[in-house]
Structure formats: structure tokens, C-alpha cells
N, C-alpha and C positions, 0 to 999 in steps of 0.2 A: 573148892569143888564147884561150888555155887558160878564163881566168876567161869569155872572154864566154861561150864553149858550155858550160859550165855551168850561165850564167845561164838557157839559154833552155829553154821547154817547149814541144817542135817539135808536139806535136799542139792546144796553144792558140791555136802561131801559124801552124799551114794553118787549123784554123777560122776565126782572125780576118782567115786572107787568102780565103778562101772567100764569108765572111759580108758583107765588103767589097767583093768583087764583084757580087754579087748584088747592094746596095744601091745601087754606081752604076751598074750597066743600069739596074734600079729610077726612078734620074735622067734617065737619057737616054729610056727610053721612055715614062716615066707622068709626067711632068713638064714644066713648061715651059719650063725652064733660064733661070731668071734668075738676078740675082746671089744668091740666097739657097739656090739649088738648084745652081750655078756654082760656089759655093766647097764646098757639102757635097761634090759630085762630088768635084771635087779633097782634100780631107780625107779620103772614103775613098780615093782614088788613092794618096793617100801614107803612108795604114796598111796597105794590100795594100804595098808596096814595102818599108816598114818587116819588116812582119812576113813577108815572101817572103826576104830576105836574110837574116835570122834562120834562117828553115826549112832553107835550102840550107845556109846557114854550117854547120847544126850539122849534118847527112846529110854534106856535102863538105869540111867542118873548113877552106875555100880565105880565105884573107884577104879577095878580092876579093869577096865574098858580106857580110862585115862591112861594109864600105866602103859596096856597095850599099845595104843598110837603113838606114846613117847619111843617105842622101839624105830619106829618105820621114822621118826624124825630124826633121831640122832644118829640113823646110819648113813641118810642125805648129803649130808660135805665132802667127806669119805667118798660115794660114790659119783658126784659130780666133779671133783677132783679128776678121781679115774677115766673119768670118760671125756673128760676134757683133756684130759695130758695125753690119751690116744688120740684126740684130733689135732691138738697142735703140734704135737712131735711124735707121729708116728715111726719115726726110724727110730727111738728107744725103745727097748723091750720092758723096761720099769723107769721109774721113778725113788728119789732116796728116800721124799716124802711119802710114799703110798703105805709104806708099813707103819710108822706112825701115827696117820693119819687116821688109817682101819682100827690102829690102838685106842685111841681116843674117843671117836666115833661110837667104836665100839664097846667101849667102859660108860657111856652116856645110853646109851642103847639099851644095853644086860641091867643099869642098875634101876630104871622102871620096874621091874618083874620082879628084882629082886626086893622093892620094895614093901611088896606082898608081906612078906618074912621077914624084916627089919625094921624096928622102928625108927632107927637110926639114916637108914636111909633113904628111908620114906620122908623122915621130914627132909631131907638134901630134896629129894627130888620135888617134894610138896612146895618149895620156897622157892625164891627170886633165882636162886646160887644156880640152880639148875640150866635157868634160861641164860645167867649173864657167863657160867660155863660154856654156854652152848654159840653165844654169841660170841664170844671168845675165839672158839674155834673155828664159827664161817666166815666172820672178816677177811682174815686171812685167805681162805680158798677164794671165796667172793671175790678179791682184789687182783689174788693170782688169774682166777677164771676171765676176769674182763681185761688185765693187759695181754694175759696169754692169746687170748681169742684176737684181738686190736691186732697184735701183729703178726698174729698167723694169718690175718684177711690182707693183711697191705702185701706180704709175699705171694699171694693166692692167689690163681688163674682165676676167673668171672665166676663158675661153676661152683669152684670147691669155695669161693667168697661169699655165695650165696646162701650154701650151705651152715658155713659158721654166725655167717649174719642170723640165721634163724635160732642157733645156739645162743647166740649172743644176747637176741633180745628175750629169750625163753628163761635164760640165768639170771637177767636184771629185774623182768617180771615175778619169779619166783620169789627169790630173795627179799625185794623190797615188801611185798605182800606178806609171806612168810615173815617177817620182822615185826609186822602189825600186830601178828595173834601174841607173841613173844613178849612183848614191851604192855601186854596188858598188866601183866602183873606189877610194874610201875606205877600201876595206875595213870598213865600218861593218854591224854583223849585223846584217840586215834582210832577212829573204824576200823574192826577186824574183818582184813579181808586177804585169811589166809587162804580159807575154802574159794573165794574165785580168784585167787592167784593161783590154786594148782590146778584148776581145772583149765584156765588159760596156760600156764605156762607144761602142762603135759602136750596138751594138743599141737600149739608150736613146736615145741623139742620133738613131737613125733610126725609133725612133715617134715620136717629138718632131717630127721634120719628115714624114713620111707621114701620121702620125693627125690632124695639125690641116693637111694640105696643103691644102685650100682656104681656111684661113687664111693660109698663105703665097702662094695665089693672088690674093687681097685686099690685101693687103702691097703684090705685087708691081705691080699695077693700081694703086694707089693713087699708088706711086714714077712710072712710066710717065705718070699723068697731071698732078703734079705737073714734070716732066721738060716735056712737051708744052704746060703753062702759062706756064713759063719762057719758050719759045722766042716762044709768042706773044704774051706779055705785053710783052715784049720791043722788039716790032715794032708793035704797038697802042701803047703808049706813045710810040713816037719819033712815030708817022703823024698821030697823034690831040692831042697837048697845044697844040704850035703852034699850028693853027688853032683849037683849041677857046679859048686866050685871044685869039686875036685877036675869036672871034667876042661872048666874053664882057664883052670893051672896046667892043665895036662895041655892045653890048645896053647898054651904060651909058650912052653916047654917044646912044644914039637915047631911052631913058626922060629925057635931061635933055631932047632936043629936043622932047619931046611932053609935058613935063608940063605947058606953057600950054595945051593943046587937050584942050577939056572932053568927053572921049571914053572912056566906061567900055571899051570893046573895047582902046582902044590899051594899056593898064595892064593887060588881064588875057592878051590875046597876049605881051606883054613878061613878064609873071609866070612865063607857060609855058616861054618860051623860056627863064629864069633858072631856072626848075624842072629843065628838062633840061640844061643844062649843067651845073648841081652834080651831076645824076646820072652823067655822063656822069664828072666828074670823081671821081665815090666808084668807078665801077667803076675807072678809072687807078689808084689808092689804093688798094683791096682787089689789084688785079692785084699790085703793087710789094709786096703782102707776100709775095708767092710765090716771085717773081723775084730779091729780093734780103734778104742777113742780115738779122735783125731790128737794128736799132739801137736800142743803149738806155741810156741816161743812169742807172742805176741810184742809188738813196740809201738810207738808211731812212726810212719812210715811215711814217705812223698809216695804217692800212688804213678805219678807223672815219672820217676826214677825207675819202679820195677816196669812199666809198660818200655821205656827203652832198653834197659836190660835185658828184656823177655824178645824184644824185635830183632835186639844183634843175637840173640841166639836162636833164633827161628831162622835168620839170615845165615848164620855160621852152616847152619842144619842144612841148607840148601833145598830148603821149602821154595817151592816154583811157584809164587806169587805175589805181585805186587802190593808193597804196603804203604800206605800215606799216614802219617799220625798227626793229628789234630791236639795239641796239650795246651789246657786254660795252664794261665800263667795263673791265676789266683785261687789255685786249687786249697784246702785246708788239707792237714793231715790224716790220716787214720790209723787208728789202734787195728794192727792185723799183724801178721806172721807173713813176712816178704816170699819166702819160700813156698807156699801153700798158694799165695794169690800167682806169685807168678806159674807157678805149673797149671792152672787155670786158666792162665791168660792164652800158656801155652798149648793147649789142649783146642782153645774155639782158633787159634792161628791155624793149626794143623787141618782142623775139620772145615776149615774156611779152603783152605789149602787143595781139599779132598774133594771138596764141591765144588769149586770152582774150574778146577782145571788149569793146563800151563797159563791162559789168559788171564787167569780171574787176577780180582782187586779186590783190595783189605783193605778201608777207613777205617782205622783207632783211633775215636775221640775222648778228651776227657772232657768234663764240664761239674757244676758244683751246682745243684738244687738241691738245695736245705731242706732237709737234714742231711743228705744223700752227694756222696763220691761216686758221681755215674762215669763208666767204662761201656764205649759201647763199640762195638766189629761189627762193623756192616759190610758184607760184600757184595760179588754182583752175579752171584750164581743163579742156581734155576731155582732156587728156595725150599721149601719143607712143605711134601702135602698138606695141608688144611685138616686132613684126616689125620695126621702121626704127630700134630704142635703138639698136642695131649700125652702122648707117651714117651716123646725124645729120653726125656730123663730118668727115665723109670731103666732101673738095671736090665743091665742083659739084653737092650731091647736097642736092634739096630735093623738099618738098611746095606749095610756093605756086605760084601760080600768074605773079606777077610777078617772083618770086624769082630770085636766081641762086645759091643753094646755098653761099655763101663765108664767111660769119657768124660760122659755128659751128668750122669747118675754122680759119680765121684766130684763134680765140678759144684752141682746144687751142693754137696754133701759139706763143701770147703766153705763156699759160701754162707749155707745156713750157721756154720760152727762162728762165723764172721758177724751175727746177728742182720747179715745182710739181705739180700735173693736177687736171683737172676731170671730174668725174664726173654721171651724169643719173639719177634712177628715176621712176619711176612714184608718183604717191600714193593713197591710198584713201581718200572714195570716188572721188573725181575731182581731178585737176591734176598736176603735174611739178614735179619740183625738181633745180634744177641746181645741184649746191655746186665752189665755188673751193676747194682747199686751196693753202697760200702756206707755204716753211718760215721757220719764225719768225725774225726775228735776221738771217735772206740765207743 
């Protein structure tokens, strides 16, 4: 007892439970509380808790005041886990680890309090077992939170990279600091400097989510509509496949009955109607990527083999556009799913296709920067407002007029499952290029 009130610097840790206050009113009134602004609350909830038991402990030297702070600590992993697995993979609605995690967490959390009442577990929680428990458990998040983070910035437009870089150094600062107060009970000589690690690493974490918070308003609409696709994709698909093959047996059935009857109209109503059922059936098809895991046959694959593959059948398709392909001979391999990449490929051919006009030109290069299998389509169209680079990929969200905005959404979708991303700029003086990066090797 003696060693913890030493540890502690009672005027770091009312600032830090002051500071933490303020930031979850902050949550509750300036925000719109979804899960990204759900779990910050909570996160600062349990460093006012933390560092409040701390502040009395050492004013009222009462055990019961230790005990309290150890709740608001070992609910910390648990909750930074959560909030980090919503920023680097917001298209998942959970995680497999987050029930666990809350398990554990939360058995380190309940058994401070409960040590009031047990002498048994008073000593667990009074001893070393408690902290190397406990370090046990944030390793692991710790390790997850800084690769997750790493490569959710190298996929990351400037914005949303700025954003997690503040995440990033906010988790490194915590944790490292946070480890100081921890390892005293090794007696290992090490300045404890948990109290201005949290008051440092709150204040980061919270311009990181205030200064880019319309970016997490965007995140969070994004998840919402994604959520709201599920449900009705869902329901479209049971309503819709059934009759749509019966009606697509029925169009085949009547084109054999009418092909002795010399009647240009009957062949090009029957064209129509074969026209709109394959459409009807690509929307079933773009919905199902939404609605369900990607599935993927993964192999290694010459990336240089499905880009010709993919151009004879853009060519077959009689897509009105010129296409040049550019392929490094010294490409390496990639672990990917042939099928998934080439409907990707063919997807930016099309949209190359769309913008461009009968004139336009396609460059398909390949080329190999390590780590990275880059794919890139450059054309020479009029290019992408400046104002919409930001939302191409985002579902639903188009400029055609027949369009339904899913293209592009589906494409990052293929990608990300790829551990790869795809990225869009602008060219001068005129066209767009959108490059694949693929990691080499899988």
C-alpha cells in the first residue's frame, strides 16, 4: 500500500480526471454516439476512475480507493481494442476477439472490489500475479493496436492517415507510461510516469477524435449504411431470385418457340427481356457482396496473366476503348483469389470505358515496388472532381445517371480482403488513374 502512494502524483491525476471529464461531456453533447464515439466515452470513463482512486488513495491512504482505480484499469485493453478495431476495419460490425477480451478485462476489473470481501482475492489482487495478469493481457492488444494502426495508415487517404497517426502515437504513449506504474512492484528502477502518460496520451486521443470528427461522422454513416444494406439485401434476394429464374426459363422457352417465326420484333423484345434479367441479376450479385463474407479461394497467382485475361474479355464485351498494356517481366507472385481480382480489374476497365467516351485510352501497367504488386489504369478522360476523390468508394454514392454507385465500394471491398488498397489521383493535363497495390508473395 505504502509503494502504491508513492507511486502516485495526485495533481497529474485530478488533472487527468478533470481533463477526462470534460472530454466525455464533449461525447455526449457534440457527438453523435456511435460506436467510435461509444467506446471513446467509455475509455475516458475509465481513466477518470482510474486516476480518481489514485487521487483519494493518496489524500485518504484507505485500501478501498486502490481497489477502485484498479477497475477503471483493467477495463482499458478491452476498450482500446474496441475502438481501434472500429477504426481500422470499420466494414466489420464485431470482432471474434471483443467477447473475450471484455471477459477478461472484465474478471481483472470486478475482482478489485471484490477484494473488499475476500481475503483470498485480495491477496491475488494485492501481489505482482495481478499486474503480470494484466500485462499479459495488453501485450497482445498493444501489438495488435500498433500493426493494425501501421497498416490502416499506409491504405489511408492524407486525412483519415492523420487521424490514426494521432491514435497511434496516443496508444504508444499510454502503454509505455502505463507500464512504468505496473513494473513497480518488481521493484525494477523506473520513474513512474503513469499519471503524465494519461494526461498526455488522453489529450492526443482526443484531438485525434474531435479534430477529424466529421471524419468519424463519415465512418460512422458509412457503417450505418452498410448495416441497412445487409438487411435489405437480404430480403431482395430471398423475394427476387426465385421468380426471376423462373422467368429467365420461361424467356428461353419462348425464344425456342419463336425462332421459326420470321419476326424481327419477337427477337429483339426477347433480347430486352434477357437484357433485364442479367441486370436484375448483377444487382442480386453486387447486393451479396455486402451482405455476406467475401469468399475466396486464395493461390499464387501471375498478376501479369489475369490483367490479359481480364482485357480479352473487356475486348470480347465490346467495350469502346482503347487499351495499351504495359507488363514488368519481373513481376513476383501474389497470394489472391484470380476471380475476385479480375472482376476488379474489370470493374475500373468499364468505369475507364464510361468516362472516357468512344475516344478514350486505357494504360494497364504492371510494375513491382517492394513490398507491393502495383496495377495501375490510367486513362485520358476528363477525371474526378477534386470535391467527390473523397467519396468514389463509399456505397451507393455515384455520378451516372443509370448507375447505382456499388462498383467502386465493392472493388476497395475485394481489395481490403487482399491485405492490399487501392488508391485514385487526378492526372495532368487531363484523366485519372487508379492503381491496385497487391502484397507480393500473399
Amino acid at each position: 500500500m505504502k509503494q502504491f502512494i508513492l507511486s502516485i502524483d495526485s495533481s497529474l491525476a485530478l488533472i487527468a480526471v478533470l481533463i477526462n471529464i470534460v472530454f466525455a461531456l464533449l461525447v455526449l453533447f457534440r457527438t453523435s454516439m456511435t460506436i467510435v464515439y461509444r467506446t471513446f466515452f467509455f475509455i475516458c470513463l475509465s481513466t477518470v476512475i482510474w486516476n480518481l482512486g489514485d487521487f483519494m488513495g493518496y489524500y485518504t491512504a484507505k485500501r478501498s480507493w486502490f481497489y477502485f482505480s484498479l477497475i477503471g484499469t483493467g477495463m482499458i485493453p478491452a476498450l482500446m481494442f474496441h475502438f481501434i478495431s472500429t477504426l481500422v476495419r470499420p466494414e466489420q460490425k464485431s470482432s471474434f476477439w471483443l467477447v473475450p477480451l471484455y471477459v477478461l478485462s472484465g474478471l481483472l476489473a470486478m475482482s478489485s472490489p471484490l477484494a473488499l470481501f475476500d481475503a483470498g482475492i485480495q491477496k491475488f489482487v494485492e501481489s505482482f500475479v495481478w499486474n503480470v495478469c494484466y500485462l499479459f493481457l495488453l501485450a497482445p492488444v498493444f501489438l495488435w493496436a500498433i500493426v493494425g494502426l501501421v497498416k490502416a495508415g499506409q491504405k489511408a487517404g492524407d486525412e483519415e492517415k492523420n487521424r490514426l497517426r494521432y491514435v497511434l502515437i496516443a496508444t504508444l504513449i499510454g502503454v509505455f507510461t502505463g507500464v512504468t506504474d505496473l513494473v513497480q512492484v518488481l521493484k525494477i528502477p523506473v520513474p513512474s510516469l503513469g499519471h503524465l502518460g494519461t494526461v498526455v496520451y488522453s489529450a492526443i486521443l482526443a484531438i485525434g477524435v474531435f479534430k477529424h470528427r466529421t471524419a468519424y461522422d463519415i465512418l460512422a454513416q458509412t457503417r450505418l449504411k452498410l448495416e441497412a444494406l445487409s438487411d435489405m439485401a437480404a430480403g431482395i434476394a430471398h423475394e427476387i431470385r426465385n421468380p426471376l429464374s423462373s422467368i429467365k426459363g420461361a424467356t428461353r422457352l419462348l425464344s425456342h418457340e419463336l425462332k421459326n417465326f420470321d419476326n424481327p420484333k419477337h427477337q429483339e423484345y426477347l433480347g430486352i427481356m434477357t437484357e433485364e434479367i442479367e441486370r436484375l441479376n448483377n444487382i442480386l450479385i453486387n447486393f451479396q457482396y455486402f451482405t455476406k463474407p467475401i469468399r475466396m479461394e486464395k493461390e499464387l497467382i501471375s498478376v501479369n496473366d489475369v490483367v490479359q485475361k481480364t482485357v480479352k474479355l473487356a475486348e470480347s464485351d465490346t467495350l469502346d476503348i482503347g487499351m495499351r498494356v504495359d507488363l514488368s517481366g519481373d513481376l513476383p507472385l501474389v497470394q489472391a483469389d484470380a476471380s475476385s481480382i479480375k472482376q476488379v480489374f474489370l470493374n475500373l476497365i468499364k468505369n475507364a470505358a464510361e468516362a472516357c467516351g468512344p475516344e478514350g485510352e486505357l494504360a494497364i501497367k504492371t510494375e513491382y515496388s517492394c513490398p507491393w504488386v502495383k496495377i495501375s489504369f490510367s486513362d485520358n478522360g476528363p477525371g474526378i472532381p477534386a470535391e467527390l476523390l473523397n467519396h468514389i468508394f463509399e456505397p451507393f454514392f455515384t455520378t451516372k445517371a443509370t448507375g447505382m454507385g456499388v462498383g467502386l465500394a465493392i472493388s476497395r471491398r475485394i481489395v481490403d480482403a487482399h491485405n492490399g488498397r487501392i488508391e485514385v489521383r487526378n492526372l495532368l493535363p487531363k484523366g485519372a488513374e487508379f492503381s491496385i497495390l497487391l502484397p507480393a508473395g500473399g
